[in-house]
Phi, psi and omega in degrees: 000134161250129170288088162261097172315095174252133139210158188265005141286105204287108185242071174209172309005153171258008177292333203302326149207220190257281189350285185291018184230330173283334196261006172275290201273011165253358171279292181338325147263327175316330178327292182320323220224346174194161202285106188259134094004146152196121183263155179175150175265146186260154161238208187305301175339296190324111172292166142331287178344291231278334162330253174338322190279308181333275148305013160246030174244053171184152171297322179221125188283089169245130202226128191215166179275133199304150162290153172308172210258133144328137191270161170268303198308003176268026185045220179278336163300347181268322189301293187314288149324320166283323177281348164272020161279311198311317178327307168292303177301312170095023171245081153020091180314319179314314181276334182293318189285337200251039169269115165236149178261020189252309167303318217290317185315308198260018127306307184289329168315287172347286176291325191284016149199081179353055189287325189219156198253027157180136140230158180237146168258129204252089195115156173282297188305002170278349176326310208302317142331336167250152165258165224270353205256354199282347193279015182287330199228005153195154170316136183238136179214138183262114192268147173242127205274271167207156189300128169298347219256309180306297161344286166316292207268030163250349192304306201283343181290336200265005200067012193235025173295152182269330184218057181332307190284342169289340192252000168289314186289000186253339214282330183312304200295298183328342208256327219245311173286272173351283186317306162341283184282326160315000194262359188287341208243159168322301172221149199224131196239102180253170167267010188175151182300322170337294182295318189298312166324283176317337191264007192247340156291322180293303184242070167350314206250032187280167121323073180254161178180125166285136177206122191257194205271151160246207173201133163261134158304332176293323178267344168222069181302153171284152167277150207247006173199129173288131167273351186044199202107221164218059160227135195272178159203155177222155169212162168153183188270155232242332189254353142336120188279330188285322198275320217263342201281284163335317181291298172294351178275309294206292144308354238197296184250334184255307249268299154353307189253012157299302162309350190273316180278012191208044193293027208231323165319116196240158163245135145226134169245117173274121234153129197311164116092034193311110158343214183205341147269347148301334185272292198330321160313000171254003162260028143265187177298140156085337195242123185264113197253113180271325179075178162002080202216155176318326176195152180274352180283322181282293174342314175295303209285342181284020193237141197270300199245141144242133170283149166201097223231058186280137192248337169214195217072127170245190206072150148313145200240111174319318161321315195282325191275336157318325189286308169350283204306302150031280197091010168277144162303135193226140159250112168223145187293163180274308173318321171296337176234049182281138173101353171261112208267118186241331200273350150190127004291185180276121170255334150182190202249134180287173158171169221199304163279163176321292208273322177320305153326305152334283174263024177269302184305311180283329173305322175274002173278306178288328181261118160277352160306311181279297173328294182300333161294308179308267175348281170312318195279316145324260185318305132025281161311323192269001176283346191257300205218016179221052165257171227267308173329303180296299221276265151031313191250288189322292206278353179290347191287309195288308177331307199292287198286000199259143202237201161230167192189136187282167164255000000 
């Protein structure tokens, strides 16, 4: 088959986040097996190198430059204006930014002299790029990281929206655009049962299949020695609204009574582009802002726990299962470990509270039995049923099967 892969997230390295490591290894096996396309935006950042490694994981490289980031300095009038298009329009200013009309031209050339037999959009902000009439004449399929619509409205139940008032007025439109747009495509690709559900409120009669994140193993050996201690570790990217929220309850409210009962206890967090309110968390007791680092398996493996004490996001979270492979022992929260079956048998430890957190982190601090059960049982899993391969053979299966059909 040839295949056109959009996404607007340049997705290489694939260390740079979860965006980029799910739309890498799964172009990377469609690769394997069939002549794939990938349209994608550069922004500055983005090297030569990272260009050049980039096209030789693909048949065709087609490639343009991201537009400048929407400015903040245009106050409320600016405020105002993006939200009445959204209003009007059903789009998200956030997808509207990663919009050129130049990719949308050569795409649409494409299809109309029928160069590829599917496409797919790698991210939900890629919609915007397919039109709703193209699934009449070849499968289209929107993998979806997780609903924008849940996001919001779990930010706002939990407390950790960044803008309470903006996002009560986006929750409607968000609810109204989600709906919109599952209806364009052929088949619809999630990441946790959580999500197939919400997308199943919007389109009932979809095509859905959960195909959750994986982990290469080669990069993420399990570890051959409990280092014991105290030390906690958390990872993820730093400039993460979901990340920066988690570091800080996670420094801020459990780490404090962790340390009172441990003074010897340490945290580090690790992770790209760390904010100034992430680095300010290393000038407390105990707490290390490591930033950025070559590879994440030695931060894990020098770590007695890892937390993972995510209060909103919705999908599946590469952290945890990174931690998995690991063989590190995980405390994580349900969102932090949504999609996953850990509670019996046991695979890491829930928590959700304060004092849970608490006495999930001193049980493992004190048993190594129980450290050593986690590890295993923890790898175990993602060796059974979340490697890149595994995820890889699911969506080439949902492409292969996906039909076109009018609505």
């Amino acid at each position: 088959m040839n295949i056109l892969m959009i996404s607007a997230t340049f997705p290489y390295p694939p260390t740079r986040g979860g965006t980029q490591v799910r739309t890498f290894n799964l172009l990377k096996h469609l690769q394997q097996h069939h002549a794939v396309t990938l349209l994608t935006l550069r922004s500055p950042d983005v090297s030569e190198e990272e260009v050049a490694a980039l096209r030789e994981q693909v048949s065709e490289l087609a490639i343009f430059s991201r537009p400048p980031a929407l400015s903040e300095s245009s106050g409320w009038g600016g405020k105002l204006e993006r939200f009445g298009n959204f209003l009007i329009g059903g789009t998200p200013p956030s997808v509207l930014a990663n919009y050129v009309p130049e990719a949308q031209s050569w795409i649409e050339q494409a299809v109309a002299a029928n160069r590829f037999d599917a496409i797919t959009c790698e991210h939900s902000v890629n919609e915007i790029y397919v039109r709703s009439q193209w699934k009449a004449r070849l499968p289209t399929v929107v993998n979806i990281h997780s609903s924008v619509y849940g996001t919001c409205k779990n930010q706002l139940e939990t407390g950790t929206s960044e803008q309470v008032g903006r996002d009560r007025l986006n929750l409607p439109l968000l609810y109204r655009y989600e709906q919109k747009y599952c209806r364009k495509f052929s088949s619809i690709v999630v990441t946790t049962a959580d999500d197939r559900q919400q997308m199943q409120v919007f389109h009932p009669h979809a095509a859905i299949t959960v195909i959750p994140n994986g982990v290469d193993l080669e990069q993420f050996p399990c570890r051959t020695l409990d280092p014991g201690g105290q030390r906690l570790v958390f990872i993820g990217a730093m400039d993460n609204r979901p990340n920066i929220d988690a570091a800080q309850f996670l420094s801020l409210e459990v780490f404090p009574i962790v340390r009172q009962k441990y003074p010897n206890a340490e945290l580090a967090l690790v992770g790209a582009r760390p904010v100034a309110a992430v680095l300010a968390l290393g000038d407390r007791p105990g707490i290390t802002v490591a930033g950025q680092v070559p590879s994440m398996v030695e931060p894990l493996h020098r770590a007695t726990v890892c937390v993972v004490p995510m209060r909103t996001g919705f999908g599946i979270k590469n952290k945890t299962l990174e931690a998995m492979a690991a063989g590190i022992p995980v405390v994580g929260s349900d969102r932090g470990l949504e999609g996953l079956a850990v509670d019996a048998p046991l695979r890491a430890l829930r928590a959700n509270q304060v004092e849970e957190y608490v006495s999930a982190i001193s049980r493992l601090f004190e048993d190594a039995a129980l450290r050593a059960q986690l590890s295993r049982s923890g790898r175990s899993l993602i060796e059974q049923d979340y490697t890149w391969a595994q995820a890889g053979q699911q969506y080439e299966a949902v492409i292969r099967n996906s039909r076109p059909y009018e609505a």
